[in-house]
Residue, then its C-alpha position, 0 to 999 in steps of 0.5 A: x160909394x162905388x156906384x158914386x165913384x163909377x159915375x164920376x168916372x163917366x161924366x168926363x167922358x159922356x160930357x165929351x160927347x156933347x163938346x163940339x167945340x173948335x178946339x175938340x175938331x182940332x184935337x181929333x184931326x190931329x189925332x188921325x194924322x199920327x195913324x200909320x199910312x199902311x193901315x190905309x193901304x187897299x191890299x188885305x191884311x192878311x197873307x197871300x194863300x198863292x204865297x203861303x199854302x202851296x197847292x192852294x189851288x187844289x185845296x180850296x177849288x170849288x165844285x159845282x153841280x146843278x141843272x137848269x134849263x130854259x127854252x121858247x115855245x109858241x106859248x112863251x118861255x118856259x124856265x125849269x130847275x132843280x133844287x140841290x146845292x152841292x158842295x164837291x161830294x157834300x150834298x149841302x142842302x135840297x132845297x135851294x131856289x134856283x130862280x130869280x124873281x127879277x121882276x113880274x115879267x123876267x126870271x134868272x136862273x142860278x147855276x154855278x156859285x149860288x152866293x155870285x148868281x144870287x147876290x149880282x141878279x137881285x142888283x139886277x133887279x134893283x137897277x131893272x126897276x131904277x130904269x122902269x122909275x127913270x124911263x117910265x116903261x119896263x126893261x127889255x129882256x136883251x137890255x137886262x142881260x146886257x147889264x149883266x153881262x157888263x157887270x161879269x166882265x167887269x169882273x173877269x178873272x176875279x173868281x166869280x162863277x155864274x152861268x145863268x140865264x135871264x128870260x122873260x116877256x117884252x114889248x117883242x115877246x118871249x125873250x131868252x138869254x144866257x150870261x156867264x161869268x166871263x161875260x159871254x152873253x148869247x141869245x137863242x130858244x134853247x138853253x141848259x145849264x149845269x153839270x147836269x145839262x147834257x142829261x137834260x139836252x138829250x130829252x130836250x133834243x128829243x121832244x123839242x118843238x116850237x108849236x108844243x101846247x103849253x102843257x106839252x111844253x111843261x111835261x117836256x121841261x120837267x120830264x129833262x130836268x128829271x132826267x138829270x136828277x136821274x143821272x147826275x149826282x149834283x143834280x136832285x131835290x124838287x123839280x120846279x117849274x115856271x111858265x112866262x107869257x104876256x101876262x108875267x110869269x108863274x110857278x106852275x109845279x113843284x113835284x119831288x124827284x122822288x115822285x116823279x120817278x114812280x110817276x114815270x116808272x108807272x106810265x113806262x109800265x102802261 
């Protein structure tokens, strides 16, 4: 008997359902136009934490820390990064993927907020390959940056925090660039990026050539990421490796900064 009565409690509003009549229409419009005008209103609804938490500012501001690092050589580009995601003091993960996957011949590099780099490089990736669908050949590395950039600085001042750097092959060769949040978009062979890009620059700087062979170049790159790793606290995990030429790019090595430390700590002792 209850199931009967709690069934008959349903059939009115499951036969509403199915009216679509004018009169129904008309009923729901003028249902939407009694809601109050502040509901629609674009500000949030919650409080102003400028207004209702003082010292706001040191509370909540963010400390990054990473090393990434990218440069040309004779061979191509190679791009190599670090893995650790901290937060402040807070080690929050060690296995953080720092590379973007753009497409098969273009890279980005995370550093900064991982949440703005991700999220704005993977849109990259989408209107990257809705301008190969729309002009029948792949995108230039200058043309990609510049979407990027345009993208950051239309959003100048909104608290994002990115300084990443796009690389890859294109119809003029190895191409390399780097975008920050402000809009800045610079082009040059040599880049480091992060809290822990000075360690990095002084090995770069040190064993930086444009003719280095290929494994040459690798060594250098995962010998300066480690180097940061070494130094600075907000930098560690895997050192990774990635190689781009005519043929797109590759994941040439993944090696724990752990190892790599007793491999050069051996080679120091030869």
């Amino acid at each position: 008997a209850v199931g009967q009565v709690a069934l008959r409690s349903l059939v009115p509003g499951m036969l509403d359902c199915l009216d679509y009549s004018v009169s129904r229409c008309t009923r729901e419009a003028q249902a939407h136009e009694v809601l109050p005008a502040e509901l629609f209103d674009s500000a949030p609804l919650l409080p102003n934490p400028h207004e209702r938490c003082p010292g706001m500012e040191q509370h909540i501001r963010m400390v990054h820390g990473t090393t990434t690092l990218a440069f040309k050589y004779q061979g191509g580009v190679v791009v190599a990064v670090d893995s650790r995601a901290s937060a402040g003091a807070y080690i929050a993960s060690q296995t953080v993927k720092k590379v973007i996957e753009i497409n098969p011949f273009l890279l980005g590099t995370m550093a900064g907020g991982a949440a703005d780099c991700s999220f704005w490089e993977r849109y990259l990736g989408m209107r990257c390959r809705m301008f190969e669908l729309n002009q029948k050949k792949r995108i230039s590395v200058g043309a990609a940056s510049k979407i990027l950039s345009n993208i950051t600085h239309s959003y100048k001042g909104y608290g994002l925090s990115m300084g990443t750097m796009i690389c890859g092959w294109d119809e003029t060769g190895p191409q390399l660039y780097y975008v920050d949040s402000d809009g800045d978009r610079l082009h040059h062979h040599i880049f480091s990026v992060g809290s822990g890009s000075t360690f990095a620059y002084g090995v770069l700087d040190t064993g930086y050539r444009f003719d280095l062979t290929k494994d040459e170049a690798l060594s250098l790159a995962q010998r300066s990421i480690f180097a940061a790793t070494y130094r600075d606290a907000y930098s560690g995990g895997t050192v990774r490796v990635y190689h781009i030429d005519e043929q797109g790019w590759k994941r040439m090595s993944e090696t724990d900064s752990m190892e790599l430390f007793y491999k050069f700590k051996d080679e120091k002792k030869k």
